[in-house]
C-alpha positions as CSV (number, residue, x, y, z in Angstrom):
1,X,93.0,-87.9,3.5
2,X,89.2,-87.9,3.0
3,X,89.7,-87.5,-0.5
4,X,92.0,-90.6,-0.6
5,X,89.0,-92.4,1.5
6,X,86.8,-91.9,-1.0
7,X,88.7,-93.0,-4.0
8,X,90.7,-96.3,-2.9
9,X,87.6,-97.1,-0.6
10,X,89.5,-97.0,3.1
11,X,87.0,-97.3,5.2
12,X,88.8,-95.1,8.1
13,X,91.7,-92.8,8.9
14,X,94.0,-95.0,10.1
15,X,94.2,-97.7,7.0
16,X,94.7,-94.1,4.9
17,X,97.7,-93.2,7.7
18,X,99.1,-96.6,7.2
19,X,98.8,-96.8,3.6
20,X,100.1,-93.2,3.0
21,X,103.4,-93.5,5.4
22,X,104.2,-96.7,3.3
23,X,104.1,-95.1,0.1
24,X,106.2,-92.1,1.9
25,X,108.4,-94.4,3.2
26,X,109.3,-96.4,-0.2
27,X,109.7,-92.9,-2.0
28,X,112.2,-92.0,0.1
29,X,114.0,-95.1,0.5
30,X,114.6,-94.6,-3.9
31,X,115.0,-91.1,-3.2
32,X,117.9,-91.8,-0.7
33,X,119.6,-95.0,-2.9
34,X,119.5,-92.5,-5.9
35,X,121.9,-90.3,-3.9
36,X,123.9,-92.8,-2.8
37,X,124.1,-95.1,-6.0
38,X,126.5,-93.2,-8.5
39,X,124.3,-92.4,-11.9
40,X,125.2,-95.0,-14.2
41,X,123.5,-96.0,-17.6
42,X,120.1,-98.1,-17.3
43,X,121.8,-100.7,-19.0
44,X,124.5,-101.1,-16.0
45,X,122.2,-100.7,-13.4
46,X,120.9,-102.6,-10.3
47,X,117.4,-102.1,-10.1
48,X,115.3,-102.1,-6.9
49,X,112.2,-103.9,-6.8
50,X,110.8,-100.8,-7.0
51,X,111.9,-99.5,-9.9
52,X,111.7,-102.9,-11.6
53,X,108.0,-102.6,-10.7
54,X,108.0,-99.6,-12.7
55,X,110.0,-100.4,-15.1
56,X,108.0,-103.2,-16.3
57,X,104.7,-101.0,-16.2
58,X,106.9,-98.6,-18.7
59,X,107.9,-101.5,-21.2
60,X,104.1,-102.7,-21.1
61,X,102.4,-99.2,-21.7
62,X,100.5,-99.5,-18.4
């Protein structure tokens, strides 16, 4: 966690804690729907705002 601290710039455990479970929790959440949500072709799917997020990162080379 200190590591994390000293590149985002948290100043103490808890904000990392909080910050860390969030990013756990939204991982899971897209791990769980991809399991639930039959594979279907990009083109037919529902994104979540997630993976919109990231899917507009992709298109714009970020």
């Amino acid at each position: 966690m200190h590591e994390i601290m000293a590149v985002t710039g948290h100043q103490s455990l808890k904000e990392v804690e909080r910050y860390t479970k969030e990013a756990q929790r939204r991982r899971l959440a897209s791990t769980a729907m991809a399991k639930l949500v039959p594979a279907r072709p990009k083109s037919e799917r529902i994104l979540s705002p997630l993976e919109k997020s990231r899917d507009n990162s992709e298109e714009k080379g970020e």
